[in-house]
Biopython code that builds the backbone (N, CA, C, O; Angstrom):
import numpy as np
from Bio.PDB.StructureBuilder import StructureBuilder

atoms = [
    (1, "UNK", "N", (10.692, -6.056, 2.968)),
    (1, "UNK", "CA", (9.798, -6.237, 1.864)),
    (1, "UNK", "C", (10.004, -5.112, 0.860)),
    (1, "UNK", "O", (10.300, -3.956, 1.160)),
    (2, "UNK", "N", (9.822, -5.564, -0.308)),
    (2, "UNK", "CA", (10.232, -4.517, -1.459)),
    (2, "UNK", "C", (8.538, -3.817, -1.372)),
    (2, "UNK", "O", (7.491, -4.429, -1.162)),
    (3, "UNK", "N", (8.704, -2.610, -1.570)),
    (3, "UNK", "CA", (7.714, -1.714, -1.913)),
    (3, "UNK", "C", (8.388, -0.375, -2.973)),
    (3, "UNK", "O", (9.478, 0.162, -3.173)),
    (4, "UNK", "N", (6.375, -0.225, -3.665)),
    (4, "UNK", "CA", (7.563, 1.147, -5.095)),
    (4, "UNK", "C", (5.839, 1.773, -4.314)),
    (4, "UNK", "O", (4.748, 1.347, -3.936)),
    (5, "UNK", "N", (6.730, 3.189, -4.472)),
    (5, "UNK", "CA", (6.072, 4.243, -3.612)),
    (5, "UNK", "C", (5.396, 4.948, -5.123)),
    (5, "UNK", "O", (6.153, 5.016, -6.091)),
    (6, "UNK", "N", (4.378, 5.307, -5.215)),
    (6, "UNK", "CA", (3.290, 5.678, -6.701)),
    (6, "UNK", "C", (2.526, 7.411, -6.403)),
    (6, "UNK", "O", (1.921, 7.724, -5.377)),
    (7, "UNK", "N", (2.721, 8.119, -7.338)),
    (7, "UNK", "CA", (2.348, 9.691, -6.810)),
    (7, "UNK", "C", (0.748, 9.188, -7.328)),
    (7, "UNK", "O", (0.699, 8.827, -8.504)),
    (8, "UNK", "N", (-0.462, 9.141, -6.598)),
    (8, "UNK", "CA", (-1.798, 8.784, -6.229)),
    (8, "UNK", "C", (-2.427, 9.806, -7.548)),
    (8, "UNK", "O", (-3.120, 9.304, -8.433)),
    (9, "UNK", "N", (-2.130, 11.068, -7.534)),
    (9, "UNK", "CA", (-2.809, 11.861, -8.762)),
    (9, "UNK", "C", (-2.220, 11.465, -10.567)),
    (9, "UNK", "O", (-2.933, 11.230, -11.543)),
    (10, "UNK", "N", (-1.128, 11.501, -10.509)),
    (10, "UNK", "CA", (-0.297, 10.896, -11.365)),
    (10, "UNK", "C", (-0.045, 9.463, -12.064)),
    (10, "UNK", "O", (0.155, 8.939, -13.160)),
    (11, "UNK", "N", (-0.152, 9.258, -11.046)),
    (11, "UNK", "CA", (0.413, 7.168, -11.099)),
    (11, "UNK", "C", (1.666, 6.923, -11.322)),
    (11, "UNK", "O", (1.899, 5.717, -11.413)),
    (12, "UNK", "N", (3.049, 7.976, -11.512)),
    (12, "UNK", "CA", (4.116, 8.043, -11.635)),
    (12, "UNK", "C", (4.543, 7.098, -10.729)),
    (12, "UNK", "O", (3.965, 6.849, -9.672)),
    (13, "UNK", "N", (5.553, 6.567, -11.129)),
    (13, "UNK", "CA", (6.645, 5.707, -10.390)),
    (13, "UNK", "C", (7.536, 6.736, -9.670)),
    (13, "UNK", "O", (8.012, 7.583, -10.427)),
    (14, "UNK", "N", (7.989, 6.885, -7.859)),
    (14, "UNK", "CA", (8.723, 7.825, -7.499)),
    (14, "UNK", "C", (9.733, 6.774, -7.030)),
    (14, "UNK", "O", (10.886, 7.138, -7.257)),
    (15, "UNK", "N", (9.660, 5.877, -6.590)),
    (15, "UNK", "CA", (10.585, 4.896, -6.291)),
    (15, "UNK", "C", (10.678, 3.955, -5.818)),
    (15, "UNK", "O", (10.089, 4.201, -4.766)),
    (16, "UNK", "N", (11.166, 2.359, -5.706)),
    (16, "UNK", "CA", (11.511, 1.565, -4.923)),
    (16, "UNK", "C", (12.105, 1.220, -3.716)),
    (16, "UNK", "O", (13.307, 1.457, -3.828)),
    (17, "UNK", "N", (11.802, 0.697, -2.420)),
    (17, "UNK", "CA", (12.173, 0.772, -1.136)),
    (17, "UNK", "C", (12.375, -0.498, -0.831)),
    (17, "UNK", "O", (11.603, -1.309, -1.343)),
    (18, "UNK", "N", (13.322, -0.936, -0.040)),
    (18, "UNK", "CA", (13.120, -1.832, 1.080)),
    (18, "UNK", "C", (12.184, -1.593, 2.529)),
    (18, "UNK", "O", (12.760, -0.717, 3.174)),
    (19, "UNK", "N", (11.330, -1.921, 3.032)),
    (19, "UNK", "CA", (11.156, -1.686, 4.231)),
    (19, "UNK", "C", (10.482, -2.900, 5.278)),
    (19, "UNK", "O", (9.632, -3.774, 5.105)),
    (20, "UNK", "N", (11.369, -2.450, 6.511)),
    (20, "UNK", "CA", (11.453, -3.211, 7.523)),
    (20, "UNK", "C", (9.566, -4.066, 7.942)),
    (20, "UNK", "O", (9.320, -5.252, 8.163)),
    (21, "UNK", "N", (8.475, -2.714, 7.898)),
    (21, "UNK", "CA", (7.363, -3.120, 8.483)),
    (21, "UNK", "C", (6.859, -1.928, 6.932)),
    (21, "UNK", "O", (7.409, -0.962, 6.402)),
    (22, "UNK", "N", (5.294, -2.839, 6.636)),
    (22, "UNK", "CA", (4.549, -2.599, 5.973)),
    (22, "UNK", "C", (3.559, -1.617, 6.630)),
    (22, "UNK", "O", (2.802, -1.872, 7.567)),
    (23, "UNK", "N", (3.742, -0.080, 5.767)),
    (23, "UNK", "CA", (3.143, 1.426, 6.865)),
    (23, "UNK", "C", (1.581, 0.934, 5.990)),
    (23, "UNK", "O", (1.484, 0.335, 4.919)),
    (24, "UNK", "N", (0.720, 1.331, 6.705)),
    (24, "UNK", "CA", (-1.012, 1.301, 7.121)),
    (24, "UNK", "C", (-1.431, 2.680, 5.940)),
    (24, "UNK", "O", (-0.560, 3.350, 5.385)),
    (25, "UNK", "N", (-2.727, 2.856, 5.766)),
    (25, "UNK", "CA", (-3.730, 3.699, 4.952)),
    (25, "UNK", "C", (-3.338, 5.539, 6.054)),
    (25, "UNK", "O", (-3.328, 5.535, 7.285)),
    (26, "UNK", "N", (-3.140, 6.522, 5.416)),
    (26, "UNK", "CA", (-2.874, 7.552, 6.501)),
    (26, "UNK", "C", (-1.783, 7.697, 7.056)),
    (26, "UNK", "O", (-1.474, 8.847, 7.368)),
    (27, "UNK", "N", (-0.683, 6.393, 7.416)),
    (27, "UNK", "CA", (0.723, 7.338, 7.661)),
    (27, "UNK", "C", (0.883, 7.990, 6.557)),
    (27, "UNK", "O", (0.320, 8.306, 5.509)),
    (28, "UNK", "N", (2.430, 8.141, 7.510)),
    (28, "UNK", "CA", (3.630, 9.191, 6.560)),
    (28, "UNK", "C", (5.000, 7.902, 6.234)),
    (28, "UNK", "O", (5.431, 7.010, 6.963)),
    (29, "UNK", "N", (5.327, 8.262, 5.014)),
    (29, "UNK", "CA", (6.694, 7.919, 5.040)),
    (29, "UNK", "C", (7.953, 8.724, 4.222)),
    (29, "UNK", "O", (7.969, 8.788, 2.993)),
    (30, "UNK", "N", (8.465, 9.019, 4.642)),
    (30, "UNK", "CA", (9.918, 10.501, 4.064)),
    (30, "UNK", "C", (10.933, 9.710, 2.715)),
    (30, "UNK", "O", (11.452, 8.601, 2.583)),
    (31, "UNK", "N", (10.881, 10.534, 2.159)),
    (31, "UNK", "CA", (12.015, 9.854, 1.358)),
    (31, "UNK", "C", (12.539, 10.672, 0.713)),
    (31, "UNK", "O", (11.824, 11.357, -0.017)),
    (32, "UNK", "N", (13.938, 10.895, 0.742)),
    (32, "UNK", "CA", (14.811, 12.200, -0.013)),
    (32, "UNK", "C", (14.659, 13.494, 0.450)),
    (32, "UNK", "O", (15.230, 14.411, -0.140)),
    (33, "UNK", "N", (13.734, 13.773, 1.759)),
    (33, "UNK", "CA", (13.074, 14.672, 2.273)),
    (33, "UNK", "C", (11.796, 15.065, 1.841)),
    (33, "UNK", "O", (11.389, 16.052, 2.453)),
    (34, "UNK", "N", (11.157, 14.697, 1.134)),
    (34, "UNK", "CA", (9.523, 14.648, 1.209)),
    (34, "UNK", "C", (8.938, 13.955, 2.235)),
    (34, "UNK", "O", (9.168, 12.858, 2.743)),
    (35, "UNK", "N", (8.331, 14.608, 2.388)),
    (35, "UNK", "CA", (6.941, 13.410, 3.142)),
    (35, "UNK", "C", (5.595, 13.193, 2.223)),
    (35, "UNK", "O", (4.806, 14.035, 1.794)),
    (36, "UNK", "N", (5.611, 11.891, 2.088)),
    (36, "UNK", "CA", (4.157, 11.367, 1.801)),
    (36, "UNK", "C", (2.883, 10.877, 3.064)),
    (36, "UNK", "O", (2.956, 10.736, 4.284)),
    (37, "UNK", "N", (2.017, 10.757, 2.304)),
    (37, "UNK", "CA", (1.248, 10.606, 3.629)),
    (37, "UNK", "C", (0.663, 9.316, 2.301)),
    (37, "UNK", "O", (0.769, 9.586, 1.105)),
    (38, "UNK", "N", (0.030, 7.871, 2.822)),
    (38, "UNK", "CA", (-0.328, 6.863, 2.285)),
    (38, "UNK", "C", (-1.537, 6.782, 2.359)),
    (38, "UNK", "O", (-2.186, 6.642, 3.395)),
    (39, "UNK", "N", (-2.000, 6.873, 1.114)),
    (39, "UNK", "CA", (-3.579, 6.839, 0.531)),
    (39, "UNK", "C", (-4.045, 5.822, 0.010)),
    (39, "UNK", "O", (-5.235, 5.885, -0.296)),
    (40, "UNK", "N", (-3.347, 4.621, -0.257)),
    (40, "UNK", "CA", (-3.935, 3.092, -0.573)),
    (40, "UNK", "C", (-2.485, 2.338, -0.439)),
    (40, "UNK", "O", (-1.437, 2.984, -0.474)),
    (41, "UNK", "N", (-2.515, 0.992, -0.290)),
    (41, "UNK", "CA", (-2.098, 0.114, -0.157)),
    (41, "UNK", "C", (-2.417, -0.939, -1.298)),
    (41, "UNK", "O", (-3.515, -1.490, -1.374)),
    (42, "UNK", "N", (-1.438, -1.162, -2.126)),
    (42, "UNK", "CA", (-2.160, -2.218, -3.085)),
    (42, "UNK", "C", (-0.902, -3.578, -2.946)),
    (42, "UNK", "O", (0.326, -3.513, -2.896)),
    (43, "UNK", "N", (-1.709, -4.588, -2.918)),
    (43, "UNK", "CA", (-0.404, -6.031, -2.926)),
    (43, "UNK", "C", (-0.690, -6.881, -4.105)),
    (43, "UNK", "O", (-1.799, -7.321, -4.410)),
    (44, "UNK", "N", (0.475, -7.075, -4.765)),
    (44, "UNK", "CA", (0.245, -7.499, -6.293)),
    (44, "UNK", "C", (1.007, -9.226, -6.046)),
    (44, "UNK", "O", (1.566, -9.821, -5.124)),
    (45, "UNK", "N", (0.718, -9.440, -7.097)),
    (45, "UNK", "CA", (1.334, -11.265, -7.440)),
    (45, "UNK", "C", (3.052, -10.744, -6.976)),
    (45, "UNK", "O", (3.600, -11.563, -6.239)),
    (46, "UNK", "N", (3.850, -9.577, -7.312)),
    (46, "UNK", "CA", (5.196, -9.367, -7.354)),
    (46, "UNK", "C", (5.740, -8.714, -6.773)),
    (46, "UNK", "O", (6.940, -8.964, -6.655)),
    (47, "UNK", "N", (5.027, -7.181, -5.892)),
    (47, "UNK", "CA", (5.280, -6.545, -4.878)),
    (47, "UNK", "C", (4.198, -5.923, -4.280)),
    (47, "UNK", "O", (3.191, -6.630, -4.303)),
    (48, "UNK", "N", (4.048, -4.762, -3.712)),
    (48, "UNK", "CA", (3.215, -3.595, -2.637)),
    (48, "UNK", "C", (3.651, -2.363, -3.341)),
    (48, "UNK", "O", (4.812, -1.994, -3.515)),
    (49, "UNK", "N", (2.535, -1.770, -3.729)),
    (49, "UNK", "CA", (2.599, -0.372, -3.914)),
    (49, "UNK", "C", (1.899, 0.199, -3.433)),
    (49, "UNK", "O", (0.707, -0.110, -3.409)),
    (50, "UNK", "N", (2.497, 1.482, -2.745)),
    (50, "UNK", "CA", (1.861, 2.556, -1.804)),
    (50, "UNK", "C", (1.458, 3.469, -2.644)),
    (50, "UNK", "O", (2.260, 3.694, -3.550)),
    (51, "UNK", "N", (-0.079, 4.426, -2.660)),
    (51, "UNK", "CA", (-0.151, 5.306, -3.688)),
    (51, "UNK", "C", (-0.199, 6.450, -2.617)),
    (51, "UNK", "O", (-0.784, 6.306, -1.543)),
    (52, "UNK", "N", (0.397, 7.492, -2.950)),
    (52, "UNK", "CA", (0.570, 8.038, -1.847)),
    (52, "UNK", "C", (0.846, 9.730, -2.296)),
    (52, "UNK", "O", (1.259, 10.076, -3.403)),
    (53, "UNK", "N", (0.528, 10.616, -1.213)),
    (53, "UNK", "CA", (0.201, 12.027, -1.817)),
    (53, "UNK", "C", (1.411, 12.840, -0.510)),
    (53, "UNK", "O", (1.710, 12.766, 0.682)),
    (54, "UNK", "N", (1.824, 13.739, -2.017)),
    (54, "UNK", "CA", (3.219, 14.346, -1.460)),
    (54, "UNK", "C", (2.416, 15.698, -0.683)),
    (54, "UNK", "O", (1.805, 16.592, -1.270)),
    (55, "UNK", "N", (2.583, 15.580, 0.569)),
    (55, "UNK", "CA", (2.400, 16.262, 1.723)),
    (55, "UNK", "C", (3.545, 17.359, 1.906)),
    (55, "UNK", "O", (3.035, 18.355, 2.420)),
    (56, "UNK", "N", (4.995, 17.548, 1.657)),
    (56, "UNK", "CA", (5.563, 18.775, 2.090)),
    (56, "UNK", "C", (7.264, 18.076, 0.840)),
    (56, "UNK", "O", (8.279, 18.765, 0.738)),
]
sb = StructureBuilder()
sb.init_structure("model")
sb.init_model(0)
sb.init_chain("A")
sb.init_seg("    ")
for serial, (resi, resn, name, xyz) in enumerate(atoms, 1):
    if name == "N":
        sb.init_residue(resn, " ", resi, " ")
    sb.init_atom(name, np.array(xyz, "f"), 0.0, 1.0, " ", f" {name:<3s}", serial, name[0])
structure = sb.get_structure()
């Protein structure tokens, strides 16, 4: 499933993903070596965006 990963304070676009399973409110997911941790879940008419707060 396509998902675009959203910086939660910002609303910036950080990027587009493929992923296998749709991550829950409170994980983590890494990308480029960040970790985010997922603070909402939103599902639109066209994709899923994670809003999500850069943790390290």
């Amino acid at each position: 499933m396509r998902v675009i990963i959203i910086e939660n304070g910002s609303k910036e676009q950080i990027e587009e993903l493929k992923l296998k399973t749709l991550p829950r409110n409170g994980e983590y997911v890494e990308f480029k070596q960040t970790l985010y941790s997922i603070h909402k879940v939103i599902h639109t008419e066209n994709d899923i965006k994670l809003l999500v707060i850069r943790v390290r």
